[in-house]
ZAFIDREN-548734 format. One line per field, with one value per residue (C-alpha): residue number from 1; x, y, z. Coordinates in steps of 0.5 Angstrom, whole numbers, m for minus. Each point is the difference from the previous one (the first is absolute). Layout:
BEGIN
seq [NUM ...]
x [X ...]
y [Y ...]
z [Z ...]
***
This chain:
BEGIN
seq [1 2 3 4 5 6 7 8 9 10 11 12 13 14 15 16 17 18 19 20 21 22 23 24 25 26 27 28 29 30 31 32 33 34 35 36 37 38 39 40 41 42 43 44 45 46 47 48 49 50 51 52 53 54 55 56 57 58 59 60 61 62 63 64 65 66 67 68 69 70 71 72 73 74 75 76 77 78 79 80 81 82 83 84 85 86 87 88 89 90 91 92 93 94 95 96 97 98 99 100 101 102 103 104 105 106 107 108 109 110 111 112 113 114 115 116 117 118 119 120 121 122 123 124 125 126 127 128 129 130 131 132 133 134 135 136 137 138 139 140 141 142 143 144 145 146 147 148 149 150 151 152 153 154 155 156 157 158 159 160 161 162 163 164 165 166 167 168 169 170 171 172 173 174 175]
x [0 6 3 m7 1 6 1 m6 3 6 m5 m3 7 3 m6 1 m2 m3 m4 m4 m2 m4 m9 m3 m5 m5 1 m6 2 1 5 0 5 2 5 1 6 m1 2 m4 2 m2 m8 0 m8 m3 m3 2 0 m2 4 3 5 m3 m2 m8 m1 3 0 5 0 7 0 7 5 4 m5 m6 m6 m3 m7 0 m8 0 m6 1 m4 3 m3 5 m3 m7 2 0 4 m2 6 m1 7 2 7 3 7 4 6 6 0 8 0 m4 0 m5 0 0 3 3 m4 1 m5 m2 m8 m5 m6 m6 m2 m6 m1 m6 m3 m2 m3 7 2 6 4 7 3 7 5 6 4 0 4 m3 0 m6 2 m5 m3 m3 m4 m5 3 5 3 4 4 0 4 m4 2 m5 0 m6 1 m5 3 7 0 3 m3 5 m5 3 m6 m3 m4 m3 m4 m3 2 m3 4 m3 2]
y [0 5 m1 1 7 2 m3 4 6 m1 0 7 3 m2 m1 3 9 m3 m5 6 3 m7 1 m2 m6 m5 m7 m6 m7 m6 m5 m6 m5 m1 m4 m1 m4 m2 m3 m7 1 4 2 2 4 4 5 1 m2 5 4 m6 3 6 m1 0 7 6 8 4 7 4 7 2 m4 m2 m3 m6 m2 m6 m3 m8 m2 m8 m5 m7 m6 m6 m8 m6 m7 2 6 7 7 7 5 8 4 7 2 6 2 7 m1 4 0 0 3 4 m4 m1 m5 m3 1 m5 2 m2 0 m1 m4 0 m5 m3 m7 m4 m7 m4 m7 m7 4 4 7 5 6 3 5 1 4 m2 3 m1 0 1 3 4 m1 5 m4 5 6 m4 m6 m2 m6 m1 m6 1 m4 1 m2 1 m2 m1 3 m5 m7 2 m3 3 1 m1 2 0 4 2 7 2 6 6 8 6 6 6 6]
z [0 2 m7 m4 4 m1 m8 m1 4 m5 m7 2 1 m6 m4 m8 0 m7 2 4 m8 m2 0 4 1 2 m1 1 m1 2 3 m5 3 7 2 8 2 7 6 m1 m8 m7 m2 m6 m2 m6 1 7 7 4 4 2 m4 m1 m7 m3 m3 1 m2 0 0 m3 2 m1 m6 8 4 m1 6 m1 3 m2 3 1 0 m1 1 1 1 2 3 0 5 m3 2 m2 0 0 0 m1 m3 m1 m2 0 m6 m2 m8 m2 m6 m5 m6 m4 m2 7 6 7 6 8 5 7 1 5 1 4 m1 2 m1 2 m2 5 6 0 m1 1 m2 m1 m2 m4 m2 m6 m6 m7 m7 m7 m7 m2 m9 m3 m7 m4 3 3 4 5 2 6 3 7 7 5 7 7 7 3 7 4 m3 m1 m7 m6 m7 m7 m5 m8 m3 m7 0 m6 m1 m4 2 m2 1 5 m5]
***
């Protein structure tokens, strides 16, 4: 959590003067593939887990070419053995973007979310902090994609999340 902090303090204080130019936007999409690398082994999902791993949809607002904010709500339903889980999340990521290019730009973040789990007469909820890595790549005018690691700590359960995470999704720009 500390290096989360201070790689993020870092960012701001070296980040481009150029990247301050770019427009600013607002991007709707979706986490596409989500690959969770846990303490019991890998799960692999599409169109995502919920806020698990922090995936699902998402909004993102850009207001300077700098810096990114992004809310990532989750519902998921889930059936195992004749049993069921309902999952209800609620991420949100702060993020430094490295550069101004255009055509995309590396960014690192530092995350927040709320989970809870319910199903089989038992029912709980954490909340987590953790950081990430990614690439947002423009394609066009319309469309982002991002590749993302993700890692979460659940402040409860003291378990860490590794997700490997596909974003797409389409911006407008806020003229």
């Amino acid at each position: 959590m500390r290096l989360s902090a201070l790689l993020l303090g870092a960012v701001l204080l070296v980040q481009s003067p150029a990247a301050a130019q770019q427009e600013k936007s607002t991007e709707l999409g979706i986490t596409f593939v989500s690959l969770d690398l846990q303490k019991r082994g890998s799960m692999l999902t599409a169109p995502g887990t919920g806020v698990s791993g922090m995936s699902g949809f998402y909004v993102s607002f850009i207001p300077s070419g700098s810096f990114m904010i992004t809310l990532q709500p989750s519902v998921a339903f889930t059936t195992y053995d004749g049993g069921s889980s309902l999952f209800f999340g609620l991420g949100a990521q702060a993020a430094v973007l490295l550069s101004s290019g255009d055509g995309g730009t590396p960014f690192i973040g530092l995350n927040i979310a709320l989970q809870s789990v319910s199903g089989g007469g038992y029912s709980t909820s954490e909340a987590g902090i953790g950081g990430s890595v990614g690439f947002r790549q423009l394609t066009g005018t319309a469309f982002a994609v991002r590749p993302e690691v993700r890692y979460m700590r659940w402040l409860d359960s003291k378990r860490g999340t590794l997700s490997l995470c596909l974003s797409i999704g389409g911006r407008s720009t806020n003229d």
